[in-house]
TIZA-720816 format. One record per atom (N, C-alpha, C, O): residue number from 1; x, y, z. Coordinates in pm, 1 decimal. Atoms other than C-alpha are relative to their C-alpha. Layout:
N
- NUM / X / Y / Z
...
END
This chain:
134
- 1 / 129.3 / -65.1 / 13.9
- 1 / 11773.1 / 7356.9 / 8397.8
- 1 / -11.3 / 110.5 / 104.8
- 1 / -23.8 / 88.2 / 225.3
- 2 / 60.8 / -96.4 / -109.3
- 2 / 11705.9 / 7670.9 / 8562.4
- 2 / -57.3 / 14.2 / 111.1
- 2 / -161.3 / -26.8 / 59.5
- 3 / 89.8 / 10.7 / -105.3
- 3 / 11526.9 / 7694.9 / 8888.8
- 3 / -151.1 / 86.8 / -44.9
- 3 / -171.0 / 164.5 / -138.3
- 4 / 162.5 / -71.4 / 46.3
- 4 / 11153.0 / 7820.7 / 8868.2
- 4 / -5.8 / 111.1 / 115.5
- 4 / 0.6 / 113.5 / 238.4
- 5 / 72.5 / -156.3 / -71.4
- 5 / 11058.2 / 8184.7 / 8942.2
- 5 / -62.5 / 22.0 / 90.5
- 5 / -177.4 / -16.8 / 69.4
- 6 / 123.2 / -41.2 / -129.2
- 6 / 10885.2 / 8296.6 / 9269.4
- 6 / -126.6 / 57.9 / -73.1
- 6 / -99.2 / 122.1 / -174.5
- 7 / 124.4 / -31.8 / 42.2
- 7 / 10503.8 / 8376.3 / 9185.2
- 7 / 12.0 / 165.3 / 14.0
- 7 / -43.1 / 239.0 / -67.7
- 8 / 2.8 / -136.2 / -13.6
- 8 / 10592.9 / 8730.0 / 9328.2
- 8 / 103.2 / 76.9 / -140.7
- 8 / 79.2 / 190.4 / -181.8
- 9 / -119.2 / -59.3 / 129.7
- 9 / 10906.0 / 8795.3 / 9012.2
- 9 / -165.8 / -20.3 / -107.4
- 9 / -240.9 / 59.3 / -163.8
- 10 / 125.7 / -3.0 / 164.2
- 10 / 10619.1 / 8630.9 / 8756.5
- 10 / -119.6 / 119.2 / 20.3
- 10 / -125.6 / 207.7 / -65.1
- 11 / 47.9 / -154.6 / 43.4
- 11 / 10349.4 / 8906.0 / 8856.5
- 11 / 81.2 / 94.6 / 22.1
- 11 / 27.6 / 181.9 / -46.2
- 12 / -87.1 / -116.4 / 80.5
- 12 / 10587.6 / 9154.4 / 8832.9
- 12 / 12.7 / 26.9 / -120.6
- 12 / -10.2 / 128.0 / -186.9
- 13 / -39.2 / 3.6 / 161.6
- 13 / 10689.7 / 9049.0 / 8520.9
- 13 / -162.8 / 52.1 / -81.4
- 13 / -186.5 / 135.7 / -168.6
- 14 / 143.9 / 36.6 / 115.1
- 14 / 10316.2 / 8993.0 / 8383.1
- 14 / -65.2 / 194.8 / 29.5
- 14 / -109.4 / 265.6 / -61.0
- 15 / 116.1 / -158.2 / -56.7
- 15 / 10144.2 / 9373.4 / 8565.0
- 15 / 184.4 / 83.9 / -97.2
- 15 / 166.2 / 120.6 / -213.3
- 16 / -82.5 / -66.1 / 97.0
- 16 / 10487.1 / 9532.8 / 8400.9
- 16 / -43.7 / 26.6 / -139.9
- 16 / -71.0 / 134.6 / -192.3
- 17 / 12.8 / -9.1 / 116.0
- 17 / 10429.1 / 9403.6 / 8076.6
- 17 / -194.8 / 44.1 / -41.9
- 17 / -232.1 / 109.6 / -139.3
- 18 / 81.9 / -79.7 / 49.7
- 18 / 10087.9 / 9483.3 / 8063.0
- 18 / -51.0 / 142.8 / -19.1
- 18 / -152.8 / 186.6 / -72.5
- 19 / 35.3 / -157.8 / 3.4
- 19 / 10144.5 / 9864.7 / 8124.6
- 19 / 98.7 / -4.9 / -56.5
- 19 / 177.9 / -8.9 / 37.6
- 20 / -83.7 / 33.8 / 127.9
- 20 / 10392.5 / 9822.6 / 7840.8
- 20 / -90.1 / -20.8 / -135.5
- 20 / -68.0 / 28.7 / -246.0
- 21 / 83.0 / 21.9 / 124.2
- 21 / 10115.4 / 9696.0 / 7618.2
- 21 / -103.5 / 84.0 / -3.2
- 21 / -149.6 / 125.3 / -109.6
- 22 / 72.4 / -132.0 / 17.8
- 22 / 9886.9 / 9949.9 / 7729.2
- 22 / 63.4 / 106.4 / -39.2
- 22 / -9.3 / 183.2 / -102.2
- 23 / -20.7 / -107.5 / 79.1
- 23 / 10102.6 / 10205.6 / 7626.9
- 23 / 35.3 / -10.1 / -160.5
- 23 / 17.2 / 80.0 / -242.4
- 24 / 8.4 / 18.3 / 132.9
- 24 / 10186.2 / 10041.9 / 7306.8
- 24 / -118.6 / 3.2 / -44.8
- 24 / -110.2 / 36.6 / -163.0
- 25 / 124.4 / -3.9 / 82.2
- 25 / 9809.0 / 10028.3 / 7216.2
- 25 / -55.5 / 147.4 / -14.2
- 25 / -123.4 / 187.1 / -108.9
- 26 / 22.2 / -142.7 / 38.3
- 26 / 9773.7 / 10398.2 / 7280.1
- 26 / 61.0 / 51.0 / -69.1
- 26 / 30.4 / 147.2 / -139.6
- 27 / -105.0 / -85.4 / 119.3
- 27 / 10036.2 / 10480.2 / 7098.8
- 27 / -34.6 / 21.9 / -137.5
- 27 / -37.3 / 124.5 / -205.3
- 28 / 19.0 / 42.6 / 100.8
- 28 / 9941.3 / 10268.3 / 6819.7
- 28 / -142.7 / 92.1 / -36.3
- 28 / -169.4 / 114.0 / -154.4
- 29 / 117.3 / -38.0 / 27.4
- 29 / 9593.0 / 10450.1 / 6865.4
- 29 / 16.9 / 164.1 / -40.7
- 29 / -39.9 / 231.7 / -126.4
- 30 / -47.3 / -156.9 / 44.7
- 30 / 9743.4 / 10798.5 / 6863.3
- 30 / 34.5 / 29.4 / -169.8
- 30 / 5.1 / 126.5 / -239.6
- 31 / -90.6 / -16.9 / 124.4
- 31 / 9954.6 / 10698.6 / 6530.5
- 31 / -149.0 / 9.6 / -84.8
- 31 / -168.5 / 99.2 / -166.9
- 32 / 69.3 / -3.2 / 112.7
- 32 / 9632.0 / 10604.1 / 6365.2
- 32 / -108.6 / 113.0 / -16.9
- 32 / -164.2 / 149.7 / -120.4
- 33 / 118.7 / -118.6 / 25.6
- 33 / 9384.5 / 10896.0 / 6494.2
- 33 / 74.4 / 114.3 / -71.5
- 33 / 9.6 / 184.4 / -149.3
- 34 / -82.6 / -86.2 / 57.4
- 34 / 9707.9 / 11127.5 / 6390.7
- 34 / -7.2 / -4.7 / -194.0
- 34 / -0.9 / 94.1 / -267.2
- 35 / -42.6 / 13.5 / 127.8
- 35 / 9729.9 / 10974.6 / 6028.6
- 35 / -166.8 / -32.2 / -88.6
- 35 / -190.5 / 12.9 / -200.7
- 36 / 86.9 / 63.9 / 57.8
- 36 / 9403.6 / 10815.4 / 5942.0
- 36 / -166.3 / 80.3 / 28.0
- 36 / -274.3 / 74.5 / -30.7
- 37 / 139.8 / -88.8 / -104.8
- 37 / 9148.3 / 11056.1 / 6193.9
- 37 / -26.4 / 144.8 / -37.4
- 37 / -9.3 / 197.9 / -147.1
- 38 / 11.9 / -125.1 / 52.7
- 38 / 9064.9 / 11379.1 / 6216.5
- 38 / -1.8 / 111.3 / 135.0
- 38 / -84.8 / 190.6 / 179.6
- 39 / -21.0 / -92.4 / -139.4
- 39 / 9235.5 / 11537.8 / 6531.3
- 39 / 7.1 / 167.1 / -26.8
- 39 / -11.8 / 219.7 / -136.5
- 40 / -19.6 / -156.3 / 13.6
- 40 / 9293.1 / 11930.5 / 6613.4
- 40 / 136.8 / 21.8 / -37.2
- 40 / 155.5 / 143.0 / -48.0
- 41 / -84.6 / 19.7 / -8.4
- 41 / 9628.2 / 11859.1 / 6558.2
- 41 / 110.0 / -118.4 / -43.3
- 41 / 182.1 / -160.8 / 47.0
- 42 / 8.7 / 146.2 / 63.9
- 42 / 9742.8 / 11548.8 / 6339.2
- 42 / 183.2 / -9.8 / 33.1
- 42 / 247.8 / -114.5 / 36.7
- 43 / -194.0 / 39.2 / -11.4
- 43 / 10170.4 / 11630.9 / 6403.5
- 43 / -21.7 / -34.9 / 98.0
- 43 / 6.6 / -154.0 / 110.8
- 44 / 4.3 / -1.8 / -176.5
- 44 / 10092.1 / 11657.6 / 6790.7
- 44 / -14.6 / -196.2 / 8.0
- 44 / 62.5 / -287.5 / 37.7
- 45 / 64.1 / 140.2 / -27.0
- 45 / 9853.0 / 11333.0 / 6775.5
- 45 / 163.1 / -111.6 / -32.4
- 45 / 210.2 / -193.6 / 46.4
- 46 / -99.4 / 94.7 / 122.5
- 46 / 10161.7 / 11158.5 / 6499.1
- 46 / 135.0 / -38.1 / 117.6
- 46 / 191.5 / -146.7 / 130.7
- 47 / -125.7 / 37.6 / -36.5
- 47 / 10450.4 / 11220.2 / 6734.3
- 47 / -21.8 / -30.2 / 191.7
- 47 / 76.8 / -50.0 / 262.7
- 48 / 114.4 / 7.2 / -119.8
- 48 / 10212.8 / 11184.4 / 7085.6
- 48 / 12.2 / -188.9 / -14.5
- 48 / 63.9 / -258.6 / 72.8
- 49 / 27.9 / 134.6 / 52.8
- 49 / 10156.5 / 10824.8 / 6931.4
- 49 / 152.1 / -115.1 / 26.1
- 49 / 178.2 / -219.0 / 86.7
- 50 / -190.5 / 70.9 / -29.8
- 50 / 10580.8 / 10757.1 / 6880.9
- 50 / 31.4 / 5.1 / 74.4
- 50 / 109.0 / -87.9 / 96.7
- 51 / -63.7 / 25.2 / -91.9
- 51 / 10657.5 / 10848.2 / 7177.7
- 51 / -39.3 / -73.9 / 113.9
- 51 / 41.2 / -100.7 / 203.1
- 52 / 99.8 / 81.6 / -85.2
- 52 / 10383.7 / 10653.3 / 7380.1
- 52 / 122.3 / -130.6 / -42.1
- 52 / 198.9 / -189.2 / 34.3
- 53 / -74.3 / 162.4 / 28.3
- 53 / 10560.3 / 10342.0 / 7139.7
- 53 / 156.5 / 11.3 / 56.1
- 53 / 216.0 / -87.9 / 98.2
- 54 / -144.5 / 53.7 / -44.8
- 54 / 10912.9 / 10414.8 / 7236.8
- 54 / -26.5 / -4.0 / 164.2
- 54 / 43.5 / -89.1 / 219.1
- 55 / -32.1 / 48.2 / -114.0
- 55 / 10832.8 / 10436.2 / 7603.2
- 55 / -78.7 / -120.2 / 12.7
- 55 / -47.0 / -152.0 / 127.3
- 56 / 57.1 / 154.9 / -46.0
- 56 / 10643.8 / 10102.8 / 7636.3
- 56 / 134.7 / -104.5 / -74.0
- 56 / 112.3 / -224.9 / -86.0
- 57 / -134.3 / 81.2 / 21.4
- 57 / 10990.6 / 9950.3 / 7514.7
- 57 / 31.5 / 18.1 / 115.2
- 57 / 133.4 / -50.9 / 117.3
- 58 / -142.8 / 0.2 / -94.4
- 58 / 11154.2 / 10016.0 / 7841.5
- 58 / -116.6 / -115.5 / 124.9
- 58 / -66.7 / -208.3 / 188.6
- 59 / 70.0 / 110.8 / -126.8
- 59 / 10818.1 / 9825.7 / 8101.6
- 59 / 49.0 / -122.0 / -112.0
- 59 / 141.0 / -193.6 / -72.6
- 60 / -5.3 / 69.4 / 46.0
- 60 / 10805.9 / 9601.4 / 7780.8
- 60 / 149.8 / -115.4 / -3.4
- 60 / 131.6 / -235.2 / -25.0
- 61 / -152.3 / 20.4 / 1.4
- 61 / 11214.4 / 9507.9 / 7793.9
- 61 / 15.3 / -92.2 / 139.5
- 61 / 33.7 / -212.0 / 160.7
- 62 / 33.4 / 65.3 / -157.2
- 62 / 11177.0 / 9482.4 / 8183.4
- 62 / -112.2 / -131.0 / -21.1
- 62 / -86.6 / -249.6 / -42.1
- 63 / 67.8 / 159.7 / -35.1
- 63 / 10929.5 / 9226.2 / 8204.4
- 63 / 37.0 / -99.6 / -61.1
- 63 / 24.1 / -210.5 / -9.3
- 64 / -56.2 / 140.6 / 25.1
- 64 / 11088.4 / 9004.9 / 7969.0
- 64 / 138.1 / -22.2 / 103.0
- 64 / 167.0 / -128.2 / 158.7
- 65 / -151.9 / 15.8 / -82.6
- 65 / 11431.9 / 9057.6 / 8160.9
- 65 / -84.1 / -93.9 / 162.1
- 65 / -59.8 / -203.8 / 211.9
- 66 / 33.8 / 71.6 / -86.7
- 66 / 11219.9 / 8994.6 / 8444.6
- 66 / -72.7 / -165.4 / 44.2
- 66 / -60.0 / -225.7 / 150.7
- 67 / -17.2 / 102.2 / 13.0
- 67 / 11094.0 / 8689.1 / 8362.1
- 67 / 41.1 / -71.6 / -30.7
- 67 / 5.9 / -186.9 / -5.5
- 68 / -116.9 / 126.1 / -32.6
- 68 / 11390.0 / 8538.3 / 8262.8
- 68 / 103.5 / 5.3 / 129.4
- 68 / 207.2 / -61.0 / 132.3
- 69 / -62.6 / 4.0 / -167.2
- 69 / 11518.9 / 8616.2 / 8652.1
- 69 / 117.0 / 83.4 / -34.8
- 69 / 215.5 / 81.7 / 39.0
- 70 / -142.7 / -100.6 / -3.1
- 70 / 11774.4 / 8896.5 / 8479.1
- 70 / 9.6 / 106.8 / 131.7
- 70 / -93.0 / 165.6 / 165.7
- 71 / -1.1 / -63.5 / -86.9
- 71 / 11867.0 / 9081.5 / 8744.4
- 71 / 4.1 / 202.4 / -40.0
- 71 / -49.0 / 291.1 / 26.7
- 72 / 8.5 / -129.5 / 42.8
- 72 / 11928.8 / 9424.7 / 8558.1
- 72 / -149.7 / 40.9 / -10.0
- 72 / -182.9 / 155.5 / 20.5
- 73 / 126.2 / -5.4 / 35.0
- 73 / 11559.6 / 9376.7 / 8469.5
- 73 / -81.3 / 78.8 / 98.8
- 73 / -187.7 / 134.8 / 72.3
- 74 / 93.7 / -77.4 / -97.3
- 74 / 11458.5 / 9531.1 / 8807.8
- 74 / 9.0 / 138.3 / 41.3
- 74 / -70.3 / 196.8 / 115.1
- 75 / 30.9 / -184.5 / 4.8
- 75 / 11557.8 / 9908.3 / 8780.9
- 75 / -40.4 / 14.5 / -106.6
- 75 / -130.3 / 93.9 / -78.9
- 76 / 186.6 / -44.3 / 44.0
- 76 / 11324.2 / 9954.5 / 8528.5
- 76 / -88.4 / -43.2 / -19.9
- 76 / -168.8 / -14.8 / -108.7
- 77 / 123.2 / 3.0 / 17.5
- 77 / 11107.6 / 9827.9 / 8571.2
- 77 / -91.8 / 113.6 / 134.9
- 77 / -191.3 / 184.7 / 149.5
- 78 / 25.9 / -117.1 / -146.4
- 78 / 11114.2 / 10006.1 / 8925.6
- 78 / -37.4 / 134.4 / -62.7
- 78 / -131.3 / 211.6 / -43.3
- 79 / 11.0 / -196.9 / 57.4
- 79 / 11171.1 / 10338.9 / 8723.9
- 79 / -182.1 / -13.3 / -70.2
- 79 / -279.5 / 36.3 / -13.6
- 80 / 153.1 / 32.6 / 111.1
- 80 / 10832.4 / 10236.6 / 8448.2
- 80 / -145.4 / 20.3 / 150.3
- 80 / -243.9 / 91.2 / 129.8
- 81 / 64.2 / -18.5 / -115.1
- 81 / 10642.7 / 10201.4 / 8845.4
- 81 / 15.8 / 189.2 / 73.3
- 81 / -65.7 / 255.9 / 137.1
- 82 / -43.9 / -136.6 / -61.7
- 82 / 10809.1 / 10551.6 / 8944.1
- 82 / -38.0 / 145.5 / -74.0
- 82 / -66.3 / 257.2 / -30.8
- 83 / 138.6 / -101.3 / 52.9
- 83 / 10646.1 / 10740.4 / 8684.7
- 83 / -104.6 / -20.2 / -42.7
- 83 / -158.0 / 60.2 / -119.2
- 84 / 152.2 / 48.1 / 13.5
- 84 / 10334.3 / 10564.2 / 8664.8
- 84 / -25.3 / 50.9 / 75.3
- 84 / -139.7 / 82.7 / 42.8
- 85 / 87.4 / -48.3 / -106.1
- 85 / 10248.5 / 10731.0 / 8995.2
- 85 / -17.6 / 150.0 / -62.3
- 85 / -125.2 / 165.7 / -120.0
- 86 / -6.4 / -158.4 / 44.5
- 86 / 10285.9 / 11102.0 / 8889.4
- 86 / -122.3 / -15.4 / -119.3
- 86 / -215.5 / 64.2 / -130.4
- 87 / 158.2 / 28.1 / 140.8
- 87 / 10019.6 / 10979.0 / 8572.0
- 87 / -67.6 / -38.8 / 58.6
- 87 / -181.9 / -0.4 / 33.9
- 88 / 163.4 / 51.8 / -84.6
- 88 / 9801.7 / 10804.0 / 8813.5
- 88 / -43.6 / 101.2 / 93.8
- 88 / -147.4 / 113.9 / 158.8
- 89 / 84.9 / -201.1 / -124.4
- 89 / 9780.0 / 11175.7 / 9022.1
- 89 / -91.8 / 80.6 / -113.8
- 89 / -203.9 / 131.3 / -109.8
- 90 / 69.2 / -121.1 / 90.7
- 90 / 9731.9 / 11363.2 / 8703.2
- 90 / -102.2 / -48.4 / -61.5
- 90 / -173.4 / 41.0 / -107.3
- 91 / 118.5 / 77.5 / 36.4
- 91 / 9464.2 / 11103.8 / 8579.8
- 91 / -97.4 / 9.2 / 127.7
- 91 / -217.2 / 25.2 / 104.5
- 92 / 99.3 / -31.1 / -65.2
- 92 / 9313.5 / 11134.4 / 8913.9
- 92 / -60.0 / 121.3 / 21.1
- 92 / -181.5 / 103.8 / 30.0
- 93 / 33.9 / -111.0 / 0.8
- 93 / 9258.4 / 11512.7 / 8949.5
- 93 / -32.2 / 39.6 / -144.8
- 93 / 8.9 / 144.7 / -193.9
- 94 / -20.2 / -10.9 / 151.0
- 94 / 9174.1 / 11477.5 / 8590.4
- 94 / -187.9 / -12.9 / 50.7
- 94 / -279.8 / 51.6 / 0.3
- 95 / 162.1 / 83.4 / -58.6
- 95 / 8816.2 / 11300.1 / 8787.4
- 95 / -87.1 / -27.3 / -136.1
- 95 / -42.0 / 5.6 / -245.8
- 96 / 88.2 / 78.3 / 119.3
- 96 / 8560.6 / 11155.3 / 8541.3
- 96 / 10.9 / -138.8 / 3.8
- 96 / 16.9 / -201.8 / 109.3
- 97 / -23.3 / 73.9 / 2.8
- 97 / 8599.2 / 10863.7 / 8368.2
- 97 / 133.7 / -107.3 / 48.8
- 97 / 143.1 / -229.5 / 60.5
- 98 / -84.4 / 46.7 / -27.5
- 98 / 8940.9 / 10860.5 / 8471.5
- 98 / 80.1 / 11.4 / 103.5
- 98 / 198.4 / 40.3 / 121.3
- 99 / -64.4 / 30.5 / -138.1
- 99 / 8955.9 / 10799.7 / 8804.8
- 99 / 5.6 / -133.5 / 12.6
- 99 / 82.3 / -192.7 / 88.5
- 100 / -73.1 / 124.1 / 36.5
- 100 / 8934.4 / 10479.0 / 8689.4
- 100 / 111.2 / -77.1 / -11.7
- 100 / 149.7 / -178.0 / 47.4
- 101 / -146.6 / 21.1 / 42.9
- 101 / 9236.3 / 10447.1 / 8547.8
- 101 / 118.0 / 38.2 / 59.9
- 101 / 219.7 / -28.6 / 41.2
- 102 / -69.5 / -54.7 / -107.1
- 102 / 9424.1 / 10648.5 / 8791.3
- 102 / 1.1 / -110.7 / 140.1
- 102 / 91.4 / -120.6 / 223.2
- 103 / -17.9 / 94.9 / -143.3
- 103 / 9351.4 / 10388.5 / 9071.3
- 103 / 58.3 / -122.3 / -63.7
- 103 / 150.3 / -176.6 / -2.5
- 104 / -63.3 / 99.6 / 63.6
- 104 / 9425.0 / 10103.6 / 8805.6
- 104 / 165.1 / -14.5 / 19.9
- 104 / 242.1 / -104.1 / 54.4
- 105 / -163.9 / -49.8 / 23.6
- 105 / 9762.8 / 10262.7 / 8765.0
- 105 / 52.5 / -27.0 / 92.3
- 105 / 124.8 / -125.4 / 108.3
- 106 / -64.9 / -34.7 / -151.5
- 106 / 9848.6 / 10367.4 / 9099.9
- 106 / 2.5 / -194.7 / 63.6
- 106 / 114.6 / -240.2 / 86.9
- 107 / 59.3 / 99.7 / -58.5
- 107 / 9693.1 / 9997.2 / 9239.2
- 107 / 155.0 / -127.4 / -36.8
- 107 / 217.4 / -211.9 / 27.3
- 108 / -111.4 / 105.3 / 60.2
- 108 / 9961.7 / 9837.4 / 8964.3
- 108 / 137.5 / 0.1 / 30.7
- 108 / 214.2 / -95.7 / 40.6
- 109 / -153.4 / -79.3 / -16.0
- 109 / 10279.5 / 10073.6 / 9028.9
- 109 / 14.9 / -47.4 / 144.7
- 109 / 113.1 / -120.6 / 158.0
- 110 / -58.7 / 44.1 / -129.8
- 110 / 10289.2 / 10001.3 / 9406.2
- 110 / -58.9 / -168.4 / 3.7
- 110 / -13.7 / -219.7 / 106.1
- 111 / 18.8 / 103.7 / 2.9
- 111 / 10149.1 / 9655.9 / 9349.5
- 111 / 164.9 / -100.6 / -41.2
- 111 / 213.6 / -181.8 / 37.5
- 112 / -111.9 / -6.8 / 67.3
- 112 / 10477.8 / 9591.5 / 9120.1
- 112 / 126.4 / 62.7 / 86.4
- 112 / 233.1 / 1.2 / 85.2
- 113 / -136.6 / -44.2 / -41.5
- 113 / 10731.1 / 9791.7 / 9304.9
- 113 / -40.1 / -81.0 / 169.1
- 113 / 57.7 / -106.4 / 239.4
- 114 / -22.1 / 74.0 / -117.9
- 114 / 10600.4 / 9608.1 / 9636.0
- 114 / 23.6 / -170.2 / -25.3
- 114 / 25.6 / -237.9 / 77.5
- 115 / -7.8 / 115.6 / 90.2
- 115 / 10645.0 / 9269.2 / 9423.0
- 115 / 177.2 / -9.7 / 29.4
- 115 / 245.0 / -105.5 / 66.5
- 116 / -159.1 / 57.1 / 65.7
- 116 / 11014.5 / 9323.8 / 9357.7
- 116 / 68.4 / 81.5 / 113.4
- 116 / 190.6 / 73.4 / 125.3
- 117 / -102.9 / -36.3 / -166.9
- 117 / 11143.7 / 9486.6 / 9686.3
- 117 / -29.3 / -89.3 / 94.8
- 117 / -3.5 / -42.3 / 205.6
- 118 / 50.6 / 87.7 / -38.3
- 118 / 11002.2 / 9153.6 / 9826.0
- 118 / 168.9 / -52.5 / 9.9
- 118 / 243.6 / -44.0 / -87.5
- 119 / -77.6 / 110.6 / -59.7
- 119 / 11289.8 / 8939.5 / 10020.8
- 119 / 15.2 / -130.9 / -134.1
- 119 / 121.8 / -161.8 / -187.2
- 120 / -7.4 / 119.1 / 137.4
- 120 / 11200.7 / 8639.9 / 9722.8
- 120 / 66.6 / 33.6 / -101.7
- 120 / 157.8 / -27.7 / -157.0
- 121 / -17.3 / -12.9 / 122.3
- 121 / 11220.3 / 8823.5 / 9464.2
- 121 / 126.1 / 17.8 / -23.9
- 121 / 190.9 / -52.0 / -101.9
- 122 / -132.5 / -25.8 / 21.3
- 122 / 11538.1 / 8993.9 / 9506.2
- 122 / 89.1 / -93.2 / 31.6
- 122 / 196.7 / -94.8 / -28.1
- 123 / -79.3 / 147.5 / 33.6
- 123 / 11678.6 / 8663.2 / 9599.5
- 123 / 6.9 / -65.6 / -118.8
- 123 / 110.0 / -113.3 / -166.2
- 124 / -38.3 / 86.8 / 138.2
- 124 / 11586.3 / 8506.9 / 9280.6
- 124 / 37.8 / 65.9 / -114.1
- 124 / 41.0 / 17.9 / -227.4
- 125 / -77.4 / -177.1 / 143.1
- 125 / 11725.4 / 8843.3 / 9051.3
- 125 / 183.5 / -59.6 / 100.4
- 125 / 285.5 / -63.5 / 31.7
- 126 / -140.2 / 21.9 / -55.3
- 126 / 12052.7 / 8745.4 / 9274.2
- 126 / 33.2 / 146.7 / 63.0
- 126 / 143.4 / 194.8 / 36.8
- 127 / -32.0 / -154.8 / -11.9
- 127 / 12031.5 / 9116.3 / 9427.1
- 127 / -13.2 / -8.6 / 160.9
- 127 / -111.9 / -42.9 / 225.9
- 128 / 9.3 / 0.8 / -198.9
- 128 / 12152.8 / 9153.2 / 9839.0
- 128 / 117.4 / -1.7 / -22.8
- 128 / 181.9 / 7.7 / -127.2
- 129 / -134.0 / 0.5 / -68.8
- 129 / 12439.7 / 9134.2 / 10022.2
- 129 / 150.9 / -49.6 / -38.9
- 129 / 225.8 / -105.6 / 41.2
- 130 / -138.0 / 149.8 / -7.4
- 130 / 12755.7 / 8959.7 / 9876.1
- 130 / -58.2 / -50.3 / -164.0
- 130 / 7.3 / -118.9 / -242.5
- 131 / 50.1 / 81.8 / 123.8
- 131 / 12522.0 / 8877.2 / 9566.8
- 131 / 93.8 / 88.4 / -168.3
- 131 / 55.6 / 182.5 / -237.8
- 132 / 13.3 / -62.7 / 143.9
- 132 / 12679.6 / 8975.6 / 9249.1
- 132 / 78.2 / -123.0 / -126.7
- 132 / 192.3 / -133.5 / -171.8
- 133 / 64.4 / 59.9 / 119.1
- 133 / 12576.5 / 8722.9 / 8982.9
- 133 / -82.3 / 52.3 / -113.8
- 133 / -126.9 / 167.1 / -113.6
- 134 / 71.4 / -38.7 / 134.0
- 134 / 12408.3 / 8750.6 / 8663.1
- 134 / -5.7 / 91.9 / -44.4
- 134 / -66.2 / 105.4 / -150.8
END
């Protein structure tokens, strides 16, 4: 039986996958204002939408890797954290409603990348000195 996950790998895993599912729901929201709505722009919105869904495959991928303790699982999720910040700037100088979301972001991306550069974590991914397993 496996050993059980440090609490610091599982939120990783869990704040990953939910900015994975947030971008799948925008996506999904793009596809349908593109096809079903009535944007300025219905190709823009259509392919705005696909590409939202193909990048929430790569946090989405990571967090499962990461919660089964794969060790590959933790450069990208690192990377998925590494351009979440650059969107949580341009959402903040964006100001309004979405400075909201800009601190959400930002709050999650270094929340997450200080998660998995954690001493535990990278022990239980098998990632240090001498380590090369899994």
């Amino acid at each position: 039986m496996p050993a059980a996950l440090p609490g610091r790998l599982t939120g990783a895993a869990a704040l990953t996958a939910l900015e994975g599912l947030a971008l799948a729901g925008l996506g999904v929201y793009m596809l349908f204002v593109g096809i079903a709505g009535d944007p300025d722009s219905p190709q823009q919105a259509e392919t705005g939408g696909v590409t939202l869904l193909a990048l929430a495959a790569l946090p989405l991928i990571a967090a499962r890797g990461l919660r089964l303790g794969r060790r590959w699982s933790r450069g990208p999720a690192l990377i998925t954290q590494l351009m979440a910040l650059p969107v949580a700037w341009t959402l903040w100088t964006t100001g309004g409603a979405m400075t909201v979301a800009a601190v959400a972001l930002a709050l999650a991306a270094v929340a997450v990348v200080a998660l998995l550069v954690n001493p535990t974590a990278t022990e239980a991914l098998g990632i240090g000195p001498g380590d090369q397993t899994r």
